[in-house]
C-alpha positions, 0 to 999 in steps of 0.5 A, spaced: 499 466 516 498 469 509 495 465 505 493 469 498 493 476 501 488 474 506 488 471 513 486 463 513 481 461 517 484 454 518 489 452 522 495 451 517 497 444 520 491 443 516 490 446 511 498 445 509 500 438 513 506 437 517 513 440 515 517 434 513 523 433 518 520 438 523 518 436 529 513 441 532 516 442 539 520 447 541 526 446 547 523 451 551 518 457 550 523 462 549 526 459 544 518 458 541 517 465 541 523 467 537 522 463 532 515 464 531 518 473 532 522 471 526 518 467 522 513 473 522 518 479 520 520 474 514 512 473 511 512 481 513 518 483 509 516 478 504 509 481 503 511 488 503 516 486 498 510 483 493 506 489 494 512 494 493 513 490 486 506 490 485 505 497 486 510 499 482 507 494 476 500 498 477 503 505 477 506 504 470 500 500 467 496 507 469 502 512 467 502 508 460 495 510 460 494 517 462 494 523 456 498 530 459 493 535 458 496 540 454 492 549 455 494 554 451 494 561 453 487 564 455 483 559 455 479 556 460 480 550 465 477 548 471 482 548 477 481 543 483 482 546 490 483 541 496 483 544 503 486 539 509 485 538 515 488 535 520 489 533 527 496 533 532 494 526 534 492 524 526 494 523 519 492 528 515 486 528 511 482 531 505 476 534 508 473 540 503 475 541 495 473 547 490 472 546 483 472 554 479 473 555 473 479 559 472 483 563 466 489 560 464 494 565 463 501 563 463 505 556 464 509 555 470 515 551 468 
């Protein structure tokens, strides 16, 4: 069960009380299953939902913050290089980076 972002450790019946009008017993094990399995992909939607609109709410406060970085032609940068690696059964995964200075030579539209 969500509560707060975070699993609770008390059983919810305790923690929330009995449901007005719902009497707790189901017809038969199936019908307690698919209603359980509904019940679960409504609290799943609904949290992704949340954190998409989160996300997106963190994304523009960070972009509202950040300066583009302006070169002009022959000066100096330093210049990140990331090597990935991966595996065929994994996600890929940053393992290696360089940082070198290097010469800004022309802008690449």
């Amino acid at each position: 069960m969500l509560v707060f972002g975070r699993e609770n450790r008390a059983p919810a019946d305790l923690v929330l009380g009995s449901v007005q009008g719902e009497s707790g017993q189901s017809d038969s094990v199936d019908d307690y299953v698919f209603e359980l399995q509904s019940k679960l992909r409504e609290a799943h939607h609904l949290a992704r939902n949340h954190l998409r609109t989160a996300a997106e709410r963190r994304k523009e406060t960070y972009d509202v913050k950040v300066e583009r970085a302006t070169f002009t032609v022959g000066q100096w940068v330093w210049y990140l290089i990331l090597t990935s690696a991966g595996t065929p059964s994994g996600p890929r995964s940053t393992t290696a980076h360089t940082l070198s200075s290097e010469l800004y030579l022309r802008q690449i539209t």
